[in-house]
mmCIF entry with sequence, helices, sheets and N, C-alpha, C, O atoms, coordinates in Angstrom:
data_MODEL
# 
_entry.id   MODEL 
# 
_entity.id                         1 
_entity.type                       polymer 
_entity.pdbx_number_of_molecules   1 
# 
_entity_poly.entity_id                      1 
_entity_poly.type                           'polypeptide(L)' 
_entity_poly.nstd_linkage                   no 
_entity_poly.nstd_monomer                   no 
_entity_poly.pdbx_seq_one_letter_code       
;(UNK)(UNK)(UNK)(UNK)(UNK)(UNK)(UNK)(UNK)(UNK)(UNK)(UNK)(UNK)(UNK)(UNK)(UNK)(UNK)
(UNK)(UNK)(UNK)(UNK)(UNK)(UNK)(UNK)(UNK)(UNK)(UNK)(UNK)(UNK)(UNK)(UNK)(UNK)(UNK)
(UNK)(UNK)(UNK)(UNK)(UNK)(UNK)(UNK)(UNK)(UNK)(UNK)(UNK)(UNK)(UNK)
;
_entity_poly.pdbx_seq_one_letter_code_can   XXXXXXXXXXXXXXXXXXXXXXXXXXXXXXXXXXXXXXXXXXXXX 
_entity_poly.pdbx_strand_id                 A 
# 
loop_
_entity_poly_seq.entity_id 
_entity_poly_seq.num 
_entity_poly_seq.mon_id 
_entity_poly_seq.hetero 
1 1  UNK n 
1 2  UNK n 
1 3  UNK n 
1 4  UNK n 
1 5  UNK n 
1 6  UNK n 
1 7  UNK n 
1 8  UNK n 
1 9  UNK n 
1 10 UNK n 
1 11 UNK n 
1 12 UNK n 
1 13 UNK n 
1 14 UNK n 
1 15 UNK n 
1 16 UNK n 
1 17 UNK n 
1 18 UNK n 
1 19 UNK n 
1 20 UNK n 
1 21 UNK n 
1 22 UNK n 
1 23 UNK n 
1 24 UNK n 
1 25 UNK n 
1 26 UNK n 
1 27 UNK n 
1 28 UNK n 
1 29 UNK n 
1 30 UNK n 
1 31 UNK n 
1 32 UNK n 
1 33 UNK n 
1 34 UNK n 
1 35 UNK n 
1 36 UNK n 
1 37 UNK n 
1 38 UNK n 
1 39 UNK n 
1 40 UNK n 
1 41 UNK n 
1 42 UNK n 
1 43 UNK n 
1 44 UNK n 
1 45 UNK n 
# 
_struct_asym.id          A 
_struct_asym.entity_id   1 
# 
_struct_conf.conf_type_id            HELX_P 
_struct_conf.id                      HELX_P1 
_struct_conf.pdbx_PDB_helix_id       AA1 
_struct_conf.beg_label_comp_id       UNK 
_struct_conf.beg_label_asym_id       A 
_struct_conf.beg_label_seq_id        3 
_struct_conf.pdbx_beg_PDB_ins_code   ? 
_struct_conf.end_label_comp_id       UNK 
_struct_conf.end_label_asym_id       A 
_struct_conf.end_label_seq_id        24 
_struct_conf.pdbx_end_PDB_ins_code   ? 
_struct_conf.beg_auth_comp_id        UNK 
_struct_conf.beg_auth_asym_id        A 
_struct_conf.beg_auth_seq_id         3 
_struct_conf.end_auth_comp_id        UNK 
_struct_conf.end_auth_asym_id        A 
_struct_conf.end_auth_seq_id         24 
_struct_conf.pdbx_PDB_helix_class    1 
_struct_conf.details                 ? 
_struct_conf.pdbx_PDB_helix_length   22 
# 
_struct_conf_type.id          HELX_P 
_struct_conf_type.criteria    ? 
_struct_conf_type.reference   ? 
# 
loop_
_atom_site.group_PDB 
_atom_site.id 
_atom_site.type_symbol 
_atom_site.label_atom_id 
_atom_site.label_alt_id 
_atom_site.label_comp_id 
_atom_site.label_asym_id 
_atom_site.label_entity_id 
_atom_site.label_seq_id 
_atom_site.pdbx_PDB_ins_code 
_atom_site.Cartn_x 
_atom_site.Cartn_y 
_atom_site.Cartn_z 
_atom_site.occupancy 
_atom_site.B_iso_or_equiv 
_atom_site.pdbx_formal_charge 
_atom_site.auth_seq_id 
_atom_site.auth_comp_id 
_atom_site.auth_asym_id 
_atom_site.auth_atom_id 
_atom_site.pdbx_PDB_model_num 
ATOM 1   N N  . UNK A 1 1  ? 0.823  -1.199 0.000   1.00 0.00 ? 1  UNK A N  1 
ATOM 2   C CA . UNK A 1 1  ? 0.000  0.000  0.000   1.00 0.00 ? 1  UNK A CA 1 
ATOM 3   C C  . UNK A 1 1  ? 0.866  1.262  0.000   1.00 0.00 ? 1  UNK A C  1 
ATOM 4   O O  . UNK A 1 1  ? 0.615  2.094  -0.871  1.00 0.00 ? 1  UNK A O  1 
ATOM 5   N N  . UNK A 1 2  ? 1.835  1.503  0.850   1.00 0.00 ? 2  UNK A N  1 
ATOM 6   C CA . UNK A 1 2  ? 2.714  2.026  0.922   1.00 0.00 ? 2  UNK A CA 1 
ATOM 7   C C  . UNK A 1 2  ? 3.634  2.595  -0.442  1.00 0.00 ? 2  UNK A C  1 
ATOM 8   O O  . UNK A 1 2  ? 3.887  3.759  -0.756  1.00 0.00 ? 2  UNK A O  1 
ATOM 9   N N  . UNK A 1 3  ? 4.008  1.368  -1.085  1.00 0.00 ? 3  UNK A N  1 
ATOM 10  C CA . UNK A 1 3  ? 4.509  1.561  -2.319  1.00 0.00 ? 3  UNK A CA 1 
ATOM 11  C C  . UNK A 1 3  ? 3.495  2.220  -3.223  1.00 0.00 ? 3  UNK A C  1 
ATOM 12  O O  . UNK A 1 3  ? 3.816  3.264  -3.789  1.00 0.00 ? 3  UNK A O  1 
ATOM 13  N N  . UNK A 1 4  ? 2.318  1.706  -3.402  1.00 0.00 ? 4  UNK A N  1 
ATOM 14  C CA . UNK A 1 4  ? 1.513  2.681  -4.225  1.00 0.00 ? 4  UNK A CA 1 
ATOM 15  C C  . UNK A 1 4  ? 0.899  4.074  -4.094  1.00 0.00 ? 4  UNK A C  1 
ATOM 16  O O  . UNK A 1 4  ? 0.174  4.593  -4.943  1.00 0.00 ? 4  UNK A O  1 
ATOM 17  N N  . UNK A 1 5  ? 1.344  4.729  -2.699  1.00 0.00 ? 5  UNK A N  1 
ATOM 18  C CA . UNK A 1 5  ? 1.251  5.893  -2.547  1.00 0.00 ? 5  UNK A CA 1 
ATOM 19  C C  . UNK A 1 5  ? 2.468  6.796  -2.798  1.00 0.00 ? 5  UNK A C  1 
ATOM 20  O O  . UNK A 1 5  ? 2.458  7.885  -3.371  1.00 0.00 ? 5  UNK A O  1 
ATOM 21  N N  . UNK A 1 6  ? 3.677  6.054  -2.185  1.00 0.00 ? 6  UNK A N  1 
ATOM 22  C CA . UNK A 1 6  ? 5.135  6.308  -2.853  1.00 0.00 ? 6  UNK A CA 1 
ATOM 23  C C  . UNK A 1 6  ? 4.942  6.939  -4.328  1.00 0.00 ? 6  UNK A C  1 
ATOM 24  O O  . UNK A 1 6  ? 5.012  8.143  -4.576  1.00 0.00 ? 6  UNK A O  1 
ATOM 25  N N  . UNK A 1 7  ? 4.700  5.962  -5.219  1.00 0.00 ? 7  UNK A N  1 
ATOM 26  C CA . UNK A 1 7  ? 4.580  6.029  -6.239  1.00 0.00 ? 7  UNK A CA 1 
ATOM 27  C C  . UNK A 1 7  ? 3.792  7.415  -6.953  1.00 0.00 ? 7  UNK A C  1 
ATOM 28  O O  . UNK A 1 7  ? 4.239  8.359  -7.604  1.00 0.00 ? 7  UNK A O  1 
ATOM 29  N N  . UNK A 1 8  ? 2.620  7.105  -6.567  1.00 0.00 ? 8  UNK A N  1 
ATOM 30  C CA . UNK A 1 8  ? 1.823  8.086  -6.845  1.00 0.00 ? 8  UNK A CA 1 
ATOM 31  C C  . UNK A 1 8  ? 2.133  9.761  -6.568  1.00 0.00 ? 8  UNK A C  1 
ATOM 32  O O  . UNK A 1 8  ? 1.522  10.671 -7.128  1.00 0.00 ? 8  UNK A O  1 
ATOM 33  N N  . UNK A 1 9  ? 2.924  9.882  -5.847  1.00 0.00 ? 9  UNK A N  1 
ATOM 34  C CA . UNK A 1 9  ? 3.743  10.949 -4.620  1.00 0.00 ? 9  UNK A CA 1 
ATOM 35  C C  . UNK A 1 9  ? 4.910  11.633 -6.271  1.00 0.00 ? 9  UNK A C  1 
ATOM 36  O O  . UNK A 1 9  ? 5.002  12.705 -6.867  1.00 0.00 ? 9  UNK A O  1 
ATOM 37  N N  . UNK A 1 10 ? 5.634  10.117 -6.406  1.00 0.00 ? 10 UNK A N  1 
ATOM 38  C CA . UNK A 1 10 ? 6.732  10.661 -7.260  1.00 0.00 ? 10 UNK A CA 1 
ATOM 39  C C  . UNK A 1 10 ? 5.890  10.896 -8.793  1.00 0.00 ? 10 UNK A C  1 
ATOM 40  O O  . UNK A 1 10 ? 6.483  11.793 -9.393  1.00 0.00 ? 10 UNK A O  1 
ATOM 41  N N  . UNK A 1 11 ? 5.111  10.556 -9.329  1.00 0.00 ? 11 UNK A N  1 
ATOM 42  C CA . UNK A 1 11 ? 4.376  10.826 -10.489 1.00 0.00 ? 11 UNK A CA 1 
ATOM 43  C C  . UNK A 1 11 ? 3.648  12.014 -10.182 1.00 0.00 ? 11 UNK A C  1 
ATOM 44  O O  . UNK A 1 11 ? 3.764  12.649 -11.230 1.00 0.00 ? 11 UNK A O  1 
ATOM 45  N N  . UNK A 1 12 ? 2.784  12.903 -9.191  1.00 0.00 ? 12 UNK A N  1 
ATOM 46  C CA . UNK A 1 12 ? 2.790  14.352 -8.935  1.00 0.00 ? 12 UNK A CA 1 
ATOM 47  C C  . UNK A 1 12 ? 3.883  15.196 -8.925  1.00 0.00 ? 12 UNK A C  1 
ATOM 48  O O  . UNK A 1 12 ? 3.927  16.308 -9.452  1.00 0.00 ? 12 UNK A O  1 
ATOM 49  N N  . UNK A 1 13 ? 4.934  14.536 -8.195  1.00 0.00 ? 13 UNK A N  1 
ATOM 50  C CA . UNK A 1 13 ? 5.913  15.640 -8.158  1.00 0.00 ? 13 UNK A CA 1 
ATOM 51  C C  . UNK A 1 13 ? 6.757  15.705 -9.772  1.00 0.00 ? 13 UNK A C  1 
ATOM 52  O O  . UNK A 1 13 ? 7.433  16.692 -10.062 1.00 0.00 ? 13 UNK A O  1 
ATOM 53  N N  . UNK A 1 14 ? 6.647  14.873 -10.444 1.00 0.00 ? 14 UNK A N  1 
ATOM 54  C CA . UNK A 1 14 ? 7.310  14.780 -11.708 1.00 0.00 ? 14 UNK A CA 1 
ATOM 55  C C  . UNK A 1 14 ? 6.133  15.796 -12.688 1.00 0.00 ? 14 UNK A C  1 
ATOM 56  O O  . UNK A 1 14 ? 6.614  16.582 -13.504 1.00 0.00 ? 14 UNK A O  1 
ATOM 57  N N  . UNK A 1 15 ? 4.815  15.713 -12.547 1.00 0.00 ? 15 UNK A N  1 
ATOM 58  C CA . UNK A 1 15 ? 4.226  16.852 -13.145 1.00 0.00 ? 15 UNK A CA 1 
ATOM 59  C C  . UNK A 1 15 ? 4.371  17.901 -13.032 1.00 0.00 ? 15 UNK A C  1 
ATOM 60  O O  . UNK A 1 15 ? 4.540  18.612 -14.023 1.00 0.00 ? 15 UNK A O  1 
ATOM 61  N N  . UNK A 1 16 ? 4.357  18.543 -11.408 1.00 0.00 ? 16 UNK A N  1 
ATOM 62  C CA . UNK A 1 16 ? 4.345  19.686 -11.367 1.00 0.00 ? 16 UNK A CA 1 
ATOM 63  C C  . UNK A 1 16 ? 5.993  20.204 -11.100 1.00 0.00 ? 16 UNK A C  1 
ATOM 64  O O  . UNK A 1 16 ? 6.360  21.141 -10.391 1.00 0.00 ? 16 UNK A O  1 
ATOM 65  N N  . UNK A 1 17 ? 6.878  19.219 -11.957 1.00 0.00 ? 17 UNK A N  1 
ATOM 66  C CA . UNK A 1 17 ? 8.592  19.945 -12.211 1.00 0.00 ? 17 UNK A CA 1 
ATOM 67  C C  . UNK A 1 17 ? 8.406  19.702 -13.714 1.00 0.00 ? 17 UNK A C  1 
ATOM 68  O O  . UNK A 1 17 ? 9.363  20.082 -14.387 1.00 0.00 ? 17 UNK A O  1 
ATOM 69  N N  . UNK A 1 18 ? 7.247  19.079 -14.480 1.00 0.00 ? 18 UNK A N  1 
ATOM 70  C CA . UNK A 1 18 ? 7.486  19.157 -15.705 1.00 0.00 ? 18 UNK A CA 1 
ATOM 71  C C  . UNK A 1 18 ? 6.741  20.567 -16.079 1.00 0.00 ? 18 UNK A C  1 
ATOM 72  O O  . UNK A 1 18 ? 7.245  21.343 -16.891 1.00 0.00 ? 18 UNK A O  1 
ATOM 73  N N  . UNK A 1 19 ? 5.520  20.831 -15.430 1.00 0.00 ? 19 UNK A N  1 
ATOM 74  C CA . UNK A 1 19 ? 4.659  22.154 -15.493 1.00 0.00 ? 19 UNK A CA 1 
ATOM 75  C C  . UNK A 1 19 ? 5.565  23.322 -15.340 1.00 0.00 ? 19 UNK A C  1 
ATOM 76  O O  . UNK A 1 19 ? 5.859  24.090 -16.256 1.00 0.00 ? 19 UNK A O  1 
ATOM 77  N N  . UNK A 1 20 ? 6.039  23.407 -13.951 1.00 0.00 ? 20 UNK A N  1 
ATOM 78  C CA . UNK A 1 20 ? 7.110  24.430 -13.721 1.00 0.00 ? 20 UNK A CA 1 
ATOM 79  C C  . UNK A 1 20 ? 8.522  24.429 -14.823 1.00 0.00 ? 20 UNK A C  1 
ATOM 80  O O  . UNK A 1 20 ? 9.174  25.432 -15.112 1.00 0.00 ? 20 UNK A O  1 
ATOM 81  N N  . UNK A 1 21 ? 8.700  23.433 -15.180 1.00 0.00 ? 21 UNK A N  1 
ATOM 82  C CA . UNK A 1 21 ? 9.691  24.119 -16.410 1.00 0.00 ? 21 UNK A CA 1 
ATOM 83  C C  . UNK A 1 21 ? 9.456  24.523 -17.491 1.00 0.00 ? 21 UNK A C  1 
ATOM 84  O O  . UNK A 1 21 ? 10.188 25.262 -18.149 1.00 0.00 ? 21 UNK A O  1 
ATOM 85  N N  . UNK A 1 22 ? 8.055  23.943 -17.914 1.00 0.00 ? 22 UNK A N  1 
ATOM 86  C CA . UNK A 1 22 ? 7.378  24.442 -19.055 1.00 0.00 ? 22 UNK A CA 1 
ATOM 87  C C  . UNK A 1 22 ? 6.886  25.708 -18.898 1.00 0.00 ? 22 UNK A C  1 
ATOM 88  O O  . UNK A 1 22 ? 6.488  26.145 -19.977 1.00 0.00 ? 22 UNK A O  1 
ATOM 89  N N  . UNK A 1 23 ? 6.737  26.568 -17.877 1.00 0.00 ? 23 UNK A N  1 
ATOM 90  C CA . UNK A 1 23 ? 6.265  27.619 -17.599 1.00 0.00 ? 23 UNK A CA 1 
ATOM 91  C C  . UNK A 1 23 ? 7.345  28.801 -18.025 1.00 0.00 ? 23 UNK A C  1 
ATOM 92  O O  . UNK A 1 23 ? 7.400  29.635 -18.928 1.00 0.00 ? 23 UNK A O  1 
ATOM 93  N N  . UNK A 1 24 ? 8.349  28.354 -16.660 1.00 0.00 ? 24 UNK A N  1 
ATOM 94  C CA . UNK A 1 24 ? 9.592  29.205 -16.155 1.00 0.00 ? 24 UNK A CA 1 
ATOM 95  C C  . UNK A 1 24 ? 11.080 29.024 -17.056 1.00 0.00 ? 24 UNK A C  1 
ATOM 96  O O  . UNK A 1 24 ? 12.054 29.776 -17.093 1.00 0.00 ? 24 UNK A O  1 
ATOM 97  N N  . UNK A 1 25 ? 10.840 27.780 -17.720 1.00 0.00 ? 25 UNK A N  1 
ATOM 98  C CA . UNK A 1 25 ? 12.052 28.354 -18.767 1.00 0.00 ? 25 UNK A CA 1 
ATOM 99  C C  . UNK A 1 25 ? 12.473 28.676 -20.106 1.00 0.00 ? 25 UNK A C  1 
ATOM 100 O O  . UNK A 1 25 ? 13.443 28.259 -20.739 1.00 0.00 ? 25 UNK A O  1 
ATOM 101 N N  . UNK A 1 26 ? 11.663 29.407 -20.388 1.00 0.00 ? 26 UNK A N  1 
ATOM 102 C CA . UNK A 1 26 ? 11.276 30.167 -21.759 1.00 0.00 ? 26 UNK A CA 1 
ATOM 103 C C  . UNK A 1 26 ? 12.261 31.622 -21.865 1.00 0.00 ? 26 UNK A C  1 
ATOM 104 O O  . UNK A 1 26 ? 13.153 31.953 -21.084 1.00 0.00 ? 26 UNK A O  1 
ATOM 105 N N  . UNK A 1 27 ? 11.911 32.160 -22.766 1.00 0.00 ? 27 UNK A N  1 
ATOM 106 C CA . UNK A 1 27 ? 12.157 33.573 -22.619 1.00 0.00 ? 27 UNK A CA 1 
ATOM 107 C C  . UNK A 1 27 ? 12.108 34.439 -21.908 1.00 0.00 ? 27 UNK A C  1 
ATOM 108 O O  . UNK A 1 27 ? 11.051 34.686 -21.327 1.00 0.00 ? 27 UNK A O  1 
ATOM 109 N N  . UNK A 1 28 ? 13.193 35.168 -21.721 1.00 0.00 ? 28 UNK A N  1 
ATOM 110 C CA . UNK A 1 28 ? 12.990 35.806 -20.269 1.00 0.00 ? 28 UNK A CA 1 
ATOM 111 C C  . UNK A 1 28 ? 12.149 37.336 -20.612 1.00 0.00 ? 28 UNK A C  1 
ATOM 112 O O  . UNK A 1 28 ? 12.085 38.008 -21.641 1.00 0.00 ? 28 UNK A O  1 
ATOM 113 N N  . UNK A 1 29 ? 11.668 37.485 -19.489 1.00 0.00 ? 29 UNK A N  1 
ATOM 114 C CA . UNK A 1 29 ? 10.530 39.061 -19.893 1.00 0.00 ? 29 UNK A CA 1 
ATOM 115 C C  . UNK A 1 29 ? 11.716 40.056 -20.528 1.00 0.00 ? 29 UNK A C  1 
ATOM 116 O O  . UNK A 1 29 ? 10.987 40.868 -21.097 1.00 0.00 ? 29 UNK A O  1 
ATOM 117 N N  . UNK A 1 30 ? 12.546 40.332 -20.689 1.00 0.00 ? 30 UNK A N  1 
ATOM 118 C CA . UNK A 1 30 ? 13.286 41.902 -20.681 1.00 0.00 ? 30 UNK A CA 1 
ATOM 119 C C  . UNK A 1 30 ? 13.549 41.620 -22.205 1.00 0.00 ? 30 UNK A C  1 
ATOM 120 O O  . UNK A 1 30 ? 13.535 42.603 -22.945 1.00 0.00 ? 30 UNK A O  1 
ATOM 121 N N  . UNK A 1 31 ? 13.816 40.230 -22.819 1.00 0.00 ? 31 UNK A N  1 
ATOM 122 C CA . UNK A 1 31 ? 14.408 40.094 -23.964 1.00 0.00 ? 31 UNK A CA 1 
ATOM 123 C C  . UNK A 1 31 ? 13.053 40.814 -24.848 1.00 0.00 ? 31 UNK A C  1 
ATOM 124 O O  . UNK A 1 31 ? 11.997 41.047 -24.259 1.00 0.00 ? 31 UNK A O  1 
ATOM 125 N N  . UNK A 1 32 ? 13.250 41.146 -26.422 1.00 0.00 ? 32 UNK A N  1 
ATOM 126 C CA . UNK A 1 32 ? 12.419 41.388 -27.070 1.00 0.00 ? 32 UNK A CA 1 
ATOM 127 C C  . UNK A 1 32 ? 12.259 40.691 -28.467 1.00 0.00 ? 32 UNK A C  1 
ATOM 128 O O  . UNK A 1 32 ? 13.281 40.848 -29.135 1.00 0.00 ? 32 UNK A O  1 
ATOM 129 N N  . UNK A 1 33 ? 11.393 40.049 -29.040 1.00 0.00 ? 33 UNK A N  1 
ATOM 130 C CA . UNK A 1 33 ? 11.510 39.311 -29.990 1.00 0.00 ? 33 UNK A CA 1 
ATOM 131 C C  . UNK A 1 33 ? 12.419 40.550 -31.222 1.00 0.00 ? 33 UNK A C  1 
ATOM 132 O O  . UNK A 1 33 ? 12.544 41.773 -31.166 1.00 0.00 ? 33 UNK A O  1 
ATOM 133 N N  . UNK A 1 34 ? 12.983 39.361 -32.404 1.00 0.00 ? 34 UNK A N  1 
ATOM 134 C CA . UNK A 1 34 ? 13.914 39.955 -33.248 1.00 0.00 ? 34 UNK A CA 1 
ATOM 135 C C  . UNK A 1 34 ? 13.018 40.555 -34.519 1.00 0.00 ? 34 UNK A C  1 
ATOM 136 O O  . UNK A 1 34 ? 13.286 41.472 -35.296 1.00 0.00 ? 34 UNK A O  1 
ATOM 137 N N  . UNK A 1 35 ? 11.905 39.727 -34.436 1.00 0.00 ? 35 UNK A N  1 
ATOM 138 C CA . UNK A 1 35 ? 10.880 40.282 -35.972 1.00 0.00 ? 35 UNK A CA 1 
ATOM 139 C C  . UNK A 1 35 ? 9.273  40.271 -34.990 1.00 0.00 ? 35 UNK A C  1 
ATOM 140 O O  . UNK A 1 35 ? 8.676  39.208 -34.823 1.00 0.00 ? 35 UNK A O  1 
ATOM 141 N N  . UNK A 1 36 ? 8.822  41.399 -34.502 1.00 0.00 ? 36 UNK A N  1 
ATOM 142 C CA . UNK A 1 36 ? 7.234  41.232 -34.070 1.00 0.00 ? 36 UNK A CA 1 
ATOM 143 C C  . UNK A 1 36 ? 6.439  40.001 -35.070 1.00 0.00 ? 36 UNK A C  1 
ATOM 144 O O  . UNK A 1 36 ? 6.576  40.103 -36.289 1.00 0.00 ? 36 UNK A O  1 
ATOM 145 N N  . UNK A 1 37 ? 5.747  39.037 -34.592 1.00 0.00 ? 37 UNK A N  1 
ATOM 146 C CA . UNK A 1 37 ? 4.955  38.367 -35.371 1.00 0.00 ? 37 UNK A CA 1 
ATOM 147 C C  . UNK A 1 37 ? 4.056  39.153 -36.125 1.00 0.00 ? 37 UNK A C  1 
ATOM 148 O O  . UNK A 1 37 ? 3.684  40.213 -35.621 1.00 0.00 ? 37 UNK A O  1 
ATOM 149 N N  . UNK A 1 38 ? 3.624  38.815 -37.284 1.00 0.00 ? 38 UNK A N  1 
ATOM 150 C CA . UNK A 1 38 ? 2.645  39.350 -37.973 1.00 0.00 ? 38 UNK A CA 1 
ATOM 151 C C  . UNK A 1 38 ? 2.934  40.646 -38.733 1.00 0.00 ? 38 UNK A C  1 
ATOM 152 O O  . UNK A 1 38 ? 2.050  41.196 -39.391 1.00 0.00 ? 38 UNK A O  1 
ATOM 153 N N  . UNK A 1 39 ? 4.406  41.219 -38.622 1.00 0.00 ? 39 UNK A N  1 
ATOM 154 C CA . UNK A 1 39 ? 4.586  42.322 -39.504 1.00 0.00 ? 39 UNK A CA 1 
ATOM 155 C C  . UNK A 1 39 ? 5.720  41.928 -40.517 1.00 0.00 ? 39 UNK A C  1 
ATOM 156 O O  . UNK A 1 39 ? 6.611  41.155 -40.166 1.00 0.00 ? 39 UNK A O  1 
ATOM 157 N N  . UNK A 1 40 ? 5.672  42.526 -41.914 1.00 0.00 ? 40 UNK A N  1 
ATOM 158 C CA . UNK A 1 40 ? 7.040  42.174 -42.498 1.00 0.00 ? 40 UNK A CA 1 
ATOM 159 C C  . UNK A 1 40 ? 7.983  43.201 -42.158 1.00 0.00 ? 40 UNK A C  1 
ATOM 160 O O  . UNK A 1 40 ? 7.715  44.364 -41.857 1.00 0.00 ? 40 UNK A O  1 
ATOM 161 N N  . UNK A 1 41 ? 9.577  42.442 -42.267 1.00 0.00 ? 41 UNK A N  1 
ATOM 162 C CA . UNK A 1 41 ? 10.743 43.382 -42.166 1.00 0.00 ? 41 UNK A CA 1 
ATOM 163 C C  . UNK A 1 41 ? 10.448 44.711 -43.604 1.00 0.00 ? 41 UNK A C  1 
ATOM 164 O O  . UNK A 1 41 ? 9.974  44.688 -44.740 1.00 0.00 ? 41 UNK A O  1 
ATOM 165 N N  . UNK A 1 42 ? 10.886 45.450 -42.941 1.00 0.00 ? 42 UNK A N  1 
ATOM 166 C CA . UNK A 1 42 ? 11.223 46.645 -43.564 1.00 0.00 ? 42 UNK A CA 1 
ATOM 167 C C  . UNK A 1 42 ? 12.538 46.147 -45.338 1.00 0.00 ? 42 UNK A C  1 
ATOM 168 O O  . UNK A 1 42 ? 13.546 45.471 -45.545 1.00 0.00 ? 42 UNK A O  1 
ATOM 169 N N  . UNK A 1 43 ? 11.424 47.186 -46.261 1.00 0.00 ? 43 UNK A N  1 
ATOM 170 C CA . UNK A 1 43 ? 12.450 46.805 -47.453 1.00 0.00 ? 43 UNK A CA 1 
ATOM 171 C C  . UNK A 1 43 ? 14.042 47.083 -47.448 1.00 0.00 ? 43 UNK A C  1 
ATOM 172 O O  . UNK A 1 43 ? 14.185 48.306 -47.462 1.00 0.00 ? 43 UNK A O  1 
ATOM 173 N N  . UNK A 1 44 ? 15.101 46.532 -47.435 1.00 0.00 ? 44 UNK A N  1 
ATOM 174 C CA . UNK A 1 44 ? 16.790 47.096 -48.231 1.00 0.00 ? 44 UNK A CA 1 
ATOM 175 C C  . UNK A 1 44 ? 16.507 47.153 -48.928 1.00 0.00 ? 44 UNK A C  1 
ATOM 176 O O  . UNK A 1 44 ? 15.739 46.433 -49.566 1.00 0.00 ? 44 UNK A O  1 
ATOM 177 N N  . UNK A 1 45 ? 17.129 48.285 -49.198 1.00 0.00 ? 45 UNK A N  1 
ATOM 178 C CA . UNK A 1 45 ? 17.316 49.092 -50.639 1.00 0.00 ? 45 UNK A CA 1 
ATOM 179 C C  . UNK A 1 45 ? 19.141 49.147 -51.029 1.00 0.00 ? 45 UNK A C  1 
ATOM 180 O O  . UNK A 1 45 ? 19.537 49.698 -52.056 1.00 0.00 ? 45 UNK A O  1 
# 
C-alpha cells in the first residue's frame, strides 16, 4: 500500500517539475523578440 502511494507521490511531483519548467524556462521578460509576429521586415534598398 505504501509503495503505491510512494509512487503516486513521485508521479505528482514529476508533473508539477514538468509544469514548472514548461512555464519558467522560456524567454525571459526583458528580452524582445527579433521580428514582431505578424509584420514584415522593412524593405533594403
Amino acid at each position: 500500500m505504501w509503495l503505491l502511494i510512494l509512487e503516486a507521490l513521485a508521479a505528482l511531483a514529476v508533473l508539477i517539475f514538468a509544469v514548472w519548467w514548461t512555464m519558467f524556462s522560456g524567454r525571459r521578460r526583458e528580452e524582445t523578440p527579433e521580428d514582431p509576429p505578424g509584420e514584415d521586415p522593412p524593405p533594403k534598398a
